[in-house]
VEXFIRO-957735 format. One record per residue (C-alpha): residue number from 0; residue in one letter; x, y, z. Coordinates in Angstrom, 2 decimals. Example, Ala and Ser with C-alpha at 12.3 -4.5 7.8 and 13.67 -1.06 7.14 Angstrom:
// VEXFIRO-957735
+-----+------+---------+---------+---------+
:  nr : rest :      px :      py :      pz :
+-----+------+---------+---------+---------+
:   0 :    A :   12.30 :   -4.50 :    7.80 :
:   1 :    S :   13.67 :   -1.06 :    7.14 :
+-----+------+---------+---------+---------+
//
This chain:
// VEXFIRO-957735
+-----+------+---------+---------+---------+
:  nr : rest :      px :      py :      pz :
+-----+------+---------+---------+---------+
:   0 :    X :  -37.70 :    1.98 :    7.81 :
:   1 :    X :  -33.94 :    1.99 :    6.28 :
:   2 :    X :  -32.28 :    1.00 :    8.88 :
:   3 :    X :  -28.57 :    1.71 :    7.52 :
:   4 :    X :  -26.53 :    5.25 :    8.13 :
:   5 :    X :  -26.20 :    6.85 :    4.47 :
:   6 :    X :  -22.07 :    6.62 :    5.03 :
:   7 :    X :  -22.41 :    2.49 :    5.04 :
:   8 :    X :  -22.73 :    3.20 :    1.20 :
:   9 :    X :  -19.80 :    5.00 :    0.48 :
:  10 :    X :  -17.24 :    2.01 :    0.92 :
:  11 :    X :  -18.11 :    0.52 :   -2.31 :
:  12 :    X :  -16.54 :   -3.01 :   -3.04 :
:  13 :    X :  -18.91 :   -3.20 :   -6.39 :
:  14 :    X :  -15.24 :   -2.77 :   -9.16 :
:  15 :    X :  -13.79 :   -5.88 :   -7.75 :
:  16 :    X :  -16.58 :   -7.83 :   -6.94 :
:  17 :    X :  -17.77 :   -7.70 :  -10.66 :
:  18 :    X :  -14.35 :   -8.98 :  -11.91 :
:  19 :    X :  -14.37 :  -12.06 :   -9.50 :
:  20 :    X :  -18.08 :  -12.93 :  -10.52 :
:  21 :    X :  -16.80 :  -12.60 :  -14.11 :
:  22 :    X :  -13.95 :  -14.97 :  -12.61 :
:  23 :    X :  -15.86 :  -18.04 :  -11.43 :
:  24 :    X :  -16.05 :  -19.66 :  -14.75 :
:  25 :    X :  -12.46 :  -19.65 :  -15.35 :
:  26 :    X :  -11.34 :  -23.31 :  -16.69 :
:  27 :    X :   -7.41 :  -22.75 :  -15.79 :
:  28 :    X :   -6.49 :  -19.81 :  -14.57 :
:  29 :    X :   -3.85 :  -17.05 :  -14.10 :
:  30 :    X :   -4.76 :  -14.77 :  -11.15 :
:  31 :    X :   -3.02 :  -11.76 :  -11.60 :
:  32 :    X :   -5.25 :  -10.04 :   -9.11 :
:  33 :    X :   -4.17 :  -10.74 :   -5.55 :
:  34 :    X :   -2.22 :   -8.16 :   -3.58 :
:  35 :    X :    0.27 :  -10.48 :   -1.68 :
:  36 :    X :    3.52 :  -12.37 :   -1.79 :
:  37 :    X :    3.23 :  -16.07 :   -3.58 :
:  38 :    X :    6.27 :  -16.35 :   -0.83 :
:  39 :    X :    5.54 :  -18.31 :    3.10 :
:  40 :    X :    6.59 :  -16.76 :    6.24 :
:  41 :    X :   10.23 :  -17.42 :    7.16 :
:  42 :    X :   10.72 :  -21.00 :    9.34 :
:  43 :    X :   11.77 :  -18.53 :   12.59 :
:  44 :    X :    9.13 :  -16.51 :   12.64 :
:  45 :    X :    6.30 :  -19.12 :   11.79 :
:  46 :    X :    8.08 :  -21.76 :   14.88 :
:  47 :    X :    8.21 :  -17.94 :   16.94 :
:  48 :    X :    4.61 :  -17.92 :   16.98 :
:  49 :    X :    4.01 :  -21.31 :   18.09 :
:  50 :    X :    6.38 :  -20.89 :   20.93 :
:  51 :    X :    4.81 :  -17.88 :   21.67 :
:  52 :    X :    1.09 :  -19.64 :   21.94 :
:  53 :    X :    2.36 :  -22.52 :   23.85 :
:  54 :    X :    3.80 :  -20.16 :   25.92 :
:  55 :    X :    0.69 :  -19.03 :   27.34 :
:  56 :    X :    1.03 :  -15.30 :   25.52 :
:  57 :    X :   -2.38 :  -15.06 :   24.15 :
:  58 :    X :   -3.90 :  -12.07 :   25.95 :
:  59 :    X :   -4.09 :   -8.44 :   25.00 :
:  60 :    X :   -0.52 :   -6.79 :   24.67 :
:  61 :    X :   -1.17 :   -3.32 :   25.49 :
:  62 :    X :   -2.91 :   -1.39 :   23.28 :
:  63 :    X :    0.28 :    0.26 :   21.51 :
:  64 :    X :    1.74 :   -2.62 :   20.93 :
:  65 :    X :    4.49 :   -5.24 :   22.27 :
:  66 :    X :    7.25 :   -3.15 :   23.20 :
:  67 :    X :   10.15 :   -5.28 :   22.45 :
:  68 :    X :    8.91 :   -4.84 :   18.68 :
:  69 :    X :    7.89 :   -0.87 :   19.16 :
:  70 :    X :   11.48 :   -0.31 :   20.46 :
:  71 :    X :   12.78 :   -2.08 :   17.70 :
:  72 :    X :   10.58 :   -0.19 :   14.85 :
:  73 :    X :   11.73 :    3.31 :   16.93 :
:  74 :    X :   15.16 :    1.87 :   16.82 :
:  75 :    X :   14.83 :    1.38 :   12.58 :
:  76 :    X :   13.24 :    4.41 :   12.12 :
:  77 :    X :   15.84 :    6.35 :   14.21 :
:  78 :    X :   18.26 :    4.83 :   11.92 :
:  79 :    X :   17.30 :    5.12 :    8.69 :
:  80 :    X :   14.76 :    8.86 :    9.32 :
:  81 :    X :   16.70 :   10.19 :   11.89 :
:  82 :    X :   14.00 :   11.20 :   14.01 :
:  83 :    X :   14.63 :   11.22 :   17.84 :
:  84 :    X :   12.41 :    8.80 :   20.06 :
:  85 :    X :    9.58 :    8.37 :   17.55 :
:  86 :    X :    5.95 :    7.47 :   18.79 :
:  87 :    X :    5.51 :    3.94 :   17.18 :
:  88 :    X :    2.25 :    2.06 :   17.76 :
:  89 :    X :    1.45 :   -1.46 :   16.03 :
:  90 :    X :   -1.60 :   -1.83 :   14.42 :
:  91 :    X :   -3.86 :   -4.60 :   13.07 :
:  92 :    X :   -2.45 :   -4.40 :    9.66 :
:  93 :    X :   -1.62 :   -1.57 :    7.34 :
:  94 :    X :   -5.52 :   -1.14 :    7.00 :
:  95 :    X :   -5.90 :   -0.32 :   10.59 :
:  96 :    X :   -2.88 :    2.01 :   10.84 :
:  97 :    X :   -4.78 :    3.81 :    7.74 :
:  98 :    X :   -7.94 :    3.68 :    9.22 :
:  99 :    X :   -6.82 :    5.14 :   13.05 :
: 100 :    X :   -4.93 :    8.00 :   10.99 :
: 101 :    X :   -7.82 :    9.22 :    8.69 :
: 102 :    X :  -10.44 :    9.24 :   11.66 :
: 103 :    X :   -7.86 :   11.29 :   14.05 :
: 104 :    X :   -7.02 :   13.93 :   10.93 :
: 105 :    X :   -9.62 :   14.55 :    8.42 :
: 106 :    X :  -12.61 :   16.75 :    9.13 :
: 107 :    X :  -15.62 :   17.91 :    7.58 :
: 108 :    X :  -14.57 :   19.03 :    3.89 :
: 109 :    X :  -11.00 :   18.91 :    4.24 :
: 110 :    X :   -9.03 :   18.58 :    1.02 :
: 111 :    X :   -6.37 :   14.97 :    0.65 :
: 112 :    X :   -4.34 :   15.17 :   -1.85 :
: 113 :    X :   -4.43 :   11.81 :   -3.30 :
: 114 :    X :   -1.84 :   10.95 :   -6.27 :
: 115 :    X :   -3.87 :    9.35 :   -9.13 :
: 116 :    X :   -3.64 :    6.35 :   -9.55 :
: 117 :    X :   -3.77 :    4.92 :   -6.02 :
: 118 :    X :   -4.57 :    2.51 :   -3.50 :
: 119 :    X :   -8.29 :    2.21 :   -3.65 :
: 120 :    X :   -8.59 :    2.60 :    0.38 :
: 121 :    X :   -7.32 :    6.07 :    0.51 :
: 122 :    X :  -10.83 :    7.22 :   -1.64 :
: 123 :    X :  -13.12 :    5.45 :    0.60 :
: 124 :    X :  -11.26 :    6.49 :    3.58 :
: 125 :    X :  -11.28 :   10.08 :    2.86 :
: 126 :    X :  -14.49 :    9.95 :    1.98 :
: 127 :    X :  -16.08 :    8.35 :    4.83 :
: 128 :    X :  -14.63 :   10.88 :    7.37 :
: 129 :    X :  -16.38 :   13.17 :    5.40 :
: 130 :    X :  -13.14 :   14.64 :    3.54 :
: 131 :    X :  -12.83 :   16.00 :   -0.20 :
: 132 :    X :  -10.50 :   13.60 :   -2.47 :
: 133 :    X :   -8.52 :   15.93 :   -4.54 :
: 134 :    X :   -7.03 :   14.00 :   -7.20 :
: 135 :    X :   -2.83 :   14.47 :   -8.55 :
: 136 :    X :   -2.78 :   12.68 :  -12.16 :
: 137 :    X :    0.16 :   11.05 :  -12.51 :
: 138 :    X :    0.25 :    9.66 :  -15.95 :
: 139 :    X :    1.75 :    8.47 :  -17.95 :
: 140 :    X :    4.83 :    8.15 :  -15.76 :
: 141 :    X :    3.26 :    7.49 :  -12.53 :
: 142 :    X :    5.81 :   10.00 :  -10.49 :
: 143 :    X :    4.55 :   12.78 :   -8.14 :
: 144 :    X :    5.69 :   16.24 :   -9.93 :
: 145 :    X :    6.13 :   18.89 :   -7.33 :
: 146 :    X :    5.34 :   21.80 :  -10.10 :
: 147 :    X :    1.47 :   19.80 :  -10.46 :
: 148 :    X :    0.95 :   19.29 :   -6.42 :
: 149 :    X :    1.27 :   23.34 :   -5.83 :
: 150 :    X :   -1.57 :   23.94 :   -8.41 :
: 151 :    X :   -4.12 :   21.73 :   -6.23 :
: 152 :    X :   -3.26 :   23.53 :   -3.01 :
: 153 :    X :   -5.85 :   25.79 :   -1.67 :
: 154 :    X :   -6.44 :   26.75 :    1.91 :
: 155 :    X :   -9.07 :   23.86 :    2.55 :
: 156 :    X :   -5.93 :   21.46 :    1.38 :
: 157 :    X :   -4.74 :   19.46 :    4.80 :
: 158 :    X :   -3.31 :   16.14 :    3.66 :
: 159 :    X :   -0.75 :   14.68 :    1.27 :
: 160 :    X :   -0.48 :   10.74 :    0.84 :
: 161 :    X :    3.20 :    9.71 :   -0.66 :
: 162 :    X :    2.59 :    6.15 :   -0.98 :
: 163 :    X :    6.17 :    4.75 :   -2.85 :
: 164 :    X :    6.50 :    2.03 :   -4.01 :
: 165 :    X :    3.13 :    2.29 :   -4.87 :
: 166 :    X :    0.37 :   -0.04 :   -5.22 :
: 167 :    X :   -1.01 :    0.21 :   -8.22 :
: 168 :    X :    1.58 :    1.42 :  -10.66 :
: 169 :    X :    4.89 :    0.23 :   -8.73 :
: 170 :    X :    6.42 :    3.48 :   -8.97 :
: 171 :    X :    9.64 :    4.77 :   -6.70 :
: 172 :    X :    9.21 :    8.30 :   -6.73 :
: 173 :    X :   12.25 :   10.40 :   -7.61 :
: 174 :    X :   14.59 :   11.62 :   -4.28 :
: 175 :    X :   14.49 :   15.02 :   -6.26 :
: 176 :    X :   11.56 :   15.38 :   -6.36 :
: 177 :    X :   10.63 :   14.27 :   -2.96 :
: 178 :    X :   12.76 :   16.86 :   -1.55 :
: 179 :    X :   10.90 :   19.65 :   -3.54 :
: 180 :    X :    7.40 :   17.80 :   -2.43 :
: 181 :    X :    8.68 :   18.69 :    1.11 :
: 182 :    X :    9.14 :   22.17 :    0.83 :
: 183 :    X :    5.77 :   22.86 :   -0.74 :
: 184 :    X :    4.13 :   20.54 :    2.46 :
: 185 :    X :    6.51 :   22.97 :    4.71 :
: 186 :    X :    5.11 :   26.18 :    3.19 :
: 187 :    X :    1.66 :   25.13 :    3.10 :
: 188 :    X :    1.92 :   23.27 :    6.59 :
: 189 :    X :    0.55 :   20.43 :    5.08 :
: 190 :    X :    0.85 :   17.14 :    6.95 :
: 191 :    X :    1.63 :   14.29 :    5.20 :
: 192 :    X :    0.84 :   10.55 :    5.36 :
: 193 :    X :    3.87 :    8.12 :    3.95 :
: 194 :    X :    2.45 :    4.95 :    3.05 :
: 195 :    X :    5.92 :    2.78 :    2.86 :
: 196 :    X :    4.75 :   -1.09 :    3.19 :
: 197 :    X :    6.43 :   -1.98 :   -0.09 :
: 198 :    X :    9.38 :   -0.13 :    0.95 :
: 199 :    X :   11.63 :   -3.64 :    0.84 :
: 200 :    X :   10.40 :   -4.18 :   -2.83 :
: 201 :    X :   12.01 :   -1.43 :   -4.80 :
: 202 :    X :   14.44 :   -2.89 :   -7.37 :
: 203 :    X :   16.83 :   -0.57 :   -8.80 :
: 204 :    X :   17.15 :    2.14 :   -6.34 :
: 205 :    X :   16.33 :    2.56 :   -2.64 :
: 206 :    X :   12.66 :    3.84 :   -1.51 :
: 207 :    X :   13.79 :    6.77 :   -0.16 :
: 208 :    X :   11.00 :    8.10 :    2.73 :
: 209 :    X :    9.89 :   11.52 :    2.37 :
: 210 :    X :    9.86 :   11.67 :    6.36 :
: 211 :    X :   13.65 :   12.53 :    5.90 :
: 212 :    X :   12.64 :   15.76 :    4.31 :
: 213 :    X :    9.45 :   16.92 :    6.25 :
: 214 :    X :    9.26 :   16.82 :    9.68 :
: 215 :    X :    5.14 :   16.54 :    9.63 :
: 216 :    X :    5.12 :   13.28 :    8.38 :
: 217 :    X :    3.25 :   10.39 :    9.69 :
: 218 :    X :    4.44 :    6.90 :    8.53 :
: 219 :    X :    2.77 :    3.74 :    7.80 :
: 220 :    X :    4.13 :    0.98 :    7.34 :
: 221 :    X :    4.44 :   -3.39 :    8.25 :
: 222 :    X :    5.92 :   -6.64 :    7.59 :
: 223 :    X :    2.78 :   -8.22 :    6.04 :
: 224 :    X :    4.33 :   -8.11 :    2.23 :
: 225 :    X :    7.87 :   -8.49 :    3.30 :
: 226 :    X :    7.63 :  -11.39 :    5.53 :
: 227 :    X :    4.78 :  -12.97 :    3.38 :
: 228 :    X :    2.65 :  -12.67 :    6.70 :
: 229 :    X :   -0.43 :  -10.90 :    5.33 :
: 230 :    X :   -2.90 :  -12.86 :    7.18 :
: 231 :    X :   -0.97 :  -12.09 :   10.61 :
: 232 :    X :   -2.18 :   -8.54 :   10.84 :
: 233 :    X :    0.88 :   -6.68 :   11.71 :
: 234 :    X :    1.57 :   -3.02 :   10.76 :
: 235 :    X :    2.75 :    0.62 :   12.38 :
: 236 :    X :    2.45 :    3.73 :   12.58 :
: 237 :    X :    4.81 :    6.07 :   13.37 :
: 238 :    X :    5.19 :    9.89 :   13.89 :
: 239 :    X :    7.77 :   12.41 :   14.79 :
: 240 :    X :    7.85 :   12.97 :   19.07 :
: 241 :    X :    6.22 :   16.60 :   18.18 :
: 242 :    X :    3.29 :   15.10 :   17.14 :
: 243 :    X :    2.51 :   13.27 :   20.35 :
: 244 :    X :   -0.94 :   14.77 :   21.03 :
: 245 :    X :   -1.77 :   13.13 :   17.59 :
: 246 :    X :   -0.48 :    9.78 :   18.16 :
: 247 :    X :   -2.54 :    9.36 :   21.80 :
: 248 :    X :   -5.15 :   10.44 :   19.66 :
: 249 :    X :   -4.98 :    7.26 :   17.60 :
: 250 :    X :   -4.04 :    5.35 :   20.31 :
: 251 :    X :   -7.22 :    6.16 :   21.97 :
: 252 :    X :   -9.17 :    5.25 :   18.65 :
: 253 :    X :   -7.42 :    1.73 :   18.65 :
: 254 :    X :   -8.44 :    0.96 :   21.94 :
: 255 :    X :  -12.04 :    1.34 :   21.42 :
: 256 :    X :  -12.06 :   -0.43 :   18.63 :
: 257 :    X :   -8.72 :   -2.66 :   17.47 :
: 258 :    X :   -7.88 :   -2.87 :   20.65 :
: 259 :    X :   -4.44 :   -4.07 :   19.31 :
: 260 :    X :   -2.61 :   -6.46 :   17.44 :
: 261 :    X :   -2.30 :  -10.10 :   17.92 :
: 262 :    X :   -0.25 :  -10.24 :   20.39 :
: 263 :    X :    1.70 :  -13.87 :   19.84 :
: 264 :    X :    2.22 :  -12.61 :   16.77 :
: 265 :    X :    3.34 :   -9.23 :   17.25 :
: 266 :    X :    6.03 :  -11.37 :   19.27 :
: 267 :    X :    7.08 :  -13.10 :   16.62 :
: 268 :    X :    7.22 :  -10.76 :   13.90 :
: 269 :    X :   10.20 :   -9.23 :   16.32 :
: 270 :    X :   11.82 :  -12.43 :   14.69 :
: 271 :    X :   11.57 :  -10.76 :   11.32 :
: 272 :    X :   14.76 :   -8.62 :   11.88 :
: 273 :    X :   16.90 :  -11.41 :   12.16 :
: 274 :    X :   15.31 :  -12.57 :    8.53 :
: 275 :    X :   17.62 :  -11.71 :    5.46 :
: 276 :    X :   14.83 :  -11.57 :    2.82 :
: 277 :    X :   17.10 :  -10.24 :    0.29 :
: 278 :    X :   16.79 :  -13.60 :   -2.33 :
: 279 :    X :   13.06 :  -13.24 :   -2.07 :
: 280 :    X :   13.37 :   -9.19 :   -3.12 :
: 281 :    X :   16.10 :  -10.99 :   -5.82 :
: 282 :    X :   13.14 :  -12.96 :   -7.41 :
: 283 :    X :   10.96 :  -10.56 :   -7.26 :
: 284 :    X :   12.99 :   -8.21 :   -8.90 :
: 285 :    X :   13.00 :  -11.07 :  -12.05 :
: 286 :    X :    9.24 :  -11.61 :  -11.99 :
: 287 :    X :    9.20 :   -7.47 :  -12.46 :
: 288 :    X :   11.82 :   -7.75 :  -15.40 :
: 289 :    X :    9.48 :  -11.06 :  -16.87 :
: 290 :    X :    6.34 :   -8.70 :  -16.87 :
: 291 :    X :    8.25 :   -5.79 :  -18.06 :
: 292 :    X :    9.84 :   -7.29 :  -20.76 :
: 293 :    X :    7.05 :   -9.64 :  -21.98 :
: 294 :    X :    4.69 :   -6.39 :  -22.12 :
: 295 :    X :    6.73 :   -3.56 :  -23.23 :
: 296 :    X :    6.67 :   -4.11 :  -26.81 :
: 297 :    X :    2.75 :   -4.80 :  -27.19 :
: 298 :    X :    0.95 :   -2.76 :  -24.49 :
: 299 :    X :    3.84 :    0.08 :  -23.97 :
: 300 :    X :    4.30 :   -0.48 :  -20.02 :
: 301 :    X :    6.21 :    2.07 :  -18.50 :
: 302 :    X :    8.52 :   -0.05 :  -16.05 :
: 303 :    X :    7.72 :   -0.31 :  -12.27 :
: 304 :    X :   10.81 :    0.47 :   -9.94 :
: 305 :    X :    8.82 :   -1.39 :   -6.93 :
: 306 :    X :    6.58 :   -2.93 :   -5.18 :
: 307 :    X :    4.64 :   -6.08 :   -7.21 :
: 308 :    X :    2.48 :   -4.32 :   -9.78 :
: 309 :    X :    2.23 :   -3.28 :  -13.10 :
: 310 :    X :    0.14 :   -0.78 :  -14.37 :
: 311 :    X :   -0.12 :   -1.50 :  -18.11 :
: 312 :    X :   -2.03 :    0.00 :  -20.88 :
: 313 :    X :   -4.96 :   -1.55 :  -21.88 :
: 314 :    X :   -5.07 :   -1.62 :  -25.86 :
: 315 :    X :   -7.96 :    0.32 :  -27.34 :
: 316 :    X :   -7.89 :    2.38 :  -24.22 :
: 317 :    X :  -11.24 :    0.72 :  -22.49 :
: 318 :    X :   -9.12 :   -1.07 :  -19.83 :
: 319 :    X :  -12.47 :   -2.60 :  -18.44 :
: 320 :    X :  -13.28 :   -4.33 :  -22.05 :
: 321 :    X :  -10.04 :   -5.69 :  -22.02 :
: 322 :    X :  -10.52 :   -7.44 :  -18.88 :
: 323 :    X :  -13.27 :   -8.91 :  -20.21 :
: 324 :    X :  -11.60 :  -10.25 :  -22.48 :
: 325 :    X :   -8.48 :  -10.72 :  -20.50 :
: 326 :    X :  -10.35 :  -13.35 :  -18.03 :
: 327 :    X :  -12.86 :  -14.78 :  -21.07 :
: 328 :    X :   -9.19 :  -16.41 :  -21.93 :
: 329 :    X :   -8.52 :  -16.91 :  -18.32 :
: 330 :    X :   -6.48 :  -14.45 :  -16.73 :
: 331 :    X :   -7.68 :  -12.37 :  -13.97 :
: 332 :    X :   -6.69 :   -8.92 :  -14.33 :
: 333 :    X :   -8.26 :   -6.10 :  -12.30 :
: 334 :    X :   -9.57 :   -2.67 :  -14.32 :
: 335 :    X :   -7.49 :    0.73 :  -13.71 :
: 336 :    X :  -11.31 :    2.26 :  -12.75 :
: 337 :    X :  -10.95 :    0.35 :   -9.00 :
: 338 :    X :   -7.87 :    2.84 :   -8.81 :
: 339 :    X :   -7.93 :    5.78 :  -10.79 :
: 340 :    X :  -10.43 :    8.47 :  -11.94 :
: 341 :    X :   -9.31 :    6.94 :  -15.24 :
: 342 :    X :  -10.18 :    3.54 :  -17.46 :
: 343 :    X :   -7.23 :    3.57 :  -19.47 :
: 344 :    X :   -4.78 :    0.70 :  -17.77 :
: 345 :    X :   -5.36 :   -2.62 :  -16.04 :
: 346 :    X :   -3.68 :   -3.83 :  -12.42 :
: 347 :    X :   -1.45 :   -6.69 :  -13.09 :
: 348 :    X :   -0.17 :   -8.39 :   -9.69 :
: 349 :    X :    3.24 :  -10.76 :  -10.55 :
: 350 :    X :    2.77 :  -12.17 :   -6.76 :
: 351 :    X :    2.85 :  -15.46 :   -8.50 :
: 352 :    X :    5.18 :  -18.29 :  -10.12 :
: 353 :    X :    7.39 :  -17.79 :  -12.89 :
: 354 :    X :    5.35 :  -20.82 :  -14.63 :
: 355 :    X :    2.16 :  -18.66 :  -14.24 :
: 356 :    X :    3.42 :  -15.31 :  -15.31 :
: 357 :    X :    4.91 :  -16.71 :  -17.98 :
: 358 :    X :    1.38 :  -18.04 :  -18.95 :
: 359 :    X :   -0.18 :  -15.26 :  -18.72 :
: 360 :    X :    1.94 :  -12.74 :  -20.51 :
: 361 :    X :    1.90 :  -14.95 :  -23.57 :
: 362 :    X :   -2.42 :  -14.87 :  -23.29 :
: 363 :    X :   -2.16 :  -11.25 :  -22.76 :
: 364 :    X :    0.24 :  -10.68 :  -25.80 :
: 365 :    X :   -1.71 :  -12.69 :  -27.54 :
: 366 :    X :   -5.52 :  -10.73 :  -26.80 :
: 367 :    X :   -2.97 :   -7.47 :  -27.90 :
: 368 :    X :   -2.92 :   -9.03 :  -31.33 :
+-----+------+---------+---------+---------+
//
């Protein structure tokens, strides 16, 4: 008797796992692979969460979150989106906030507009809930063109993900064009989910969210990459007060099955406010100029604005050869197949040391030749 449901199939890990098993005989190593900062949590909020452990605050918060750090998210969003007493909940990561979202909102053969390339969650997720992944290429400049989106819409079409910076590419989508994006999601009556965790990490201009344009919006969001807390599980989502039935939607969702957040550290991620990470966004910003300028010339990278990627051009145009070769001279790389319907570029993450990027580039450039 198979004893597994034929959706336990669809989440398939098989793209990565092949590249770490390729991986394990690596002699010295350049891991351009992992997806989070090379940076440790700020002093205040790691010596925040002790205090808040000794402190005996190691139960369930409620199930929306601590609201000392909701009030404070409302209070940011307010701010910087304008919206008036948004519905914030905090979620077990980015991940969760993703996962609570798609189960409330897509149905049986709805269409998600998904721009291609993208984060490799938003394929299974869709997919899962039984939804139809309709795919917005992107190349060669990774930007969202509103003149391509209309041209996918048909009446099953119920979802937009805006994900800027975005993971894999490190594009900051034009404010132009974001505008426009809104006004087709306003005629169609689209809703549309903002995916904004790398919103910190944009380098030349700001990551402007698209939730200023289009009231529909849902955002996601966290401190996970900013505060180099990954492992803490803190994210949120947040929506407009008109979409209240949809939010205690989710919120029911995350109590049968999250439950919620951590809650000692929910408490001290409130401490991340108070946190000018600004010299960490300044390094980052040279790591991006290292990779962009050690791999312009030879692979023709078009330059990320954000976020800690680079999507770069595989030479030959079989991105998943390259990576073969790429890690038989010891650099971990990942394919672009993981996160596009193409094999054309390979995922480099400079979440690393100067010393090791500057490694790498020069094995890269030196495969290239």
């Amino acid at each position: 008797m198979d004893y597994l449901a034929p959706r336990s199939g669809i989440m398939d890990a098989s793209g990565i796992r092949k590249i770490w098993q390729l991986a394990a005989k690596m002699k010295d190593p350049v891991d351009f692979s992992i997806g989070q900062p090379d940076f440790d949590a700020p002093a205040e909020l790691k010596a925040a969460a002790i205090d808040a452990i000794n402190q005996g605050n190691n139960g369930y918060s409620l199930t929306t979150g601590y609201e000392p750090l909701r009030q404070r998210i409302a209070a940011d969003i307010s701010d910087n989106i304008g919206w008036d007493k948004p519905e914030v909940m905090v979620t077990c990561g980015t991940s969760g906030a993703l996962n609570l979202i798609f189960w409330a909102t897509v149905a049986q053969d709805d269409e998600v507009l998904i721009p291609d390339p993208y984060f490799v969650m938003y394929k299974h997720l869709v997919n899962f809930n039984g939804g139809k992944c309709v795919y917005v290429d992107t190349y060669p400049s990774f930007q969202l063109k509103p003149e391509q989106l209309e041209t996918l819409i048909t009446p099953r079409t119920k979802i937009l993900i805006v994900n800027s910076p975005t993971n894999p590419s490190g594009a900051v989508y034009n404010e132009d064009d974001l505008r426009k994006i809104a006004e087709i999601a306003r005629k169609h009556q689209l809703l549309i989910i903002s995916d904004e965790i790398y919103s910190r990490f944009s380098y030349d201009n700001e990551a402007v969210s698209i939730a200023k344009y289009y009231e529909n919006t849902i955002i996601v969001s966290g401190m996970s990459k900013s505060y180099g807390i990954t492992g803490w599980r803190i994210g949120y989502i947040a929506v407009p007060s008109h979409l209240k039935e949809m939010f205690e939607r989710m919120a029911a969702m995350q109590q049968f099955t999250f439950v919620c957040a951590p809650t000692p550290l929910q408490m001290a991620t409130l401490k991340g406010y108070d946190c000018d990470i600004t010299p960490l966004i300044d390094q980052y910003r040279n790591k991006r100029d290292m990779v962009y300028n050690g791999l312009k010339d030879d692979f023709g990278l078009v330059k990320p604005g954000g976020a800690f990627y680079a999507f770069v051009p595989a030479p030959g145009g079989n991105a998943t050869e390259f990576v073969k070769k790429a890690i038989a001279n010891d650099v971990l790389v990942i394919p672009g197949s993981v996160f596009s319907a193409r094999d054309t570029h390979f995922r480099l993450s400079f979440a690393t040391s100067d010393e090791k990027i500057q490694k790498g580039l020069e094995r890269l450039r030196k495969i290239a030749k």
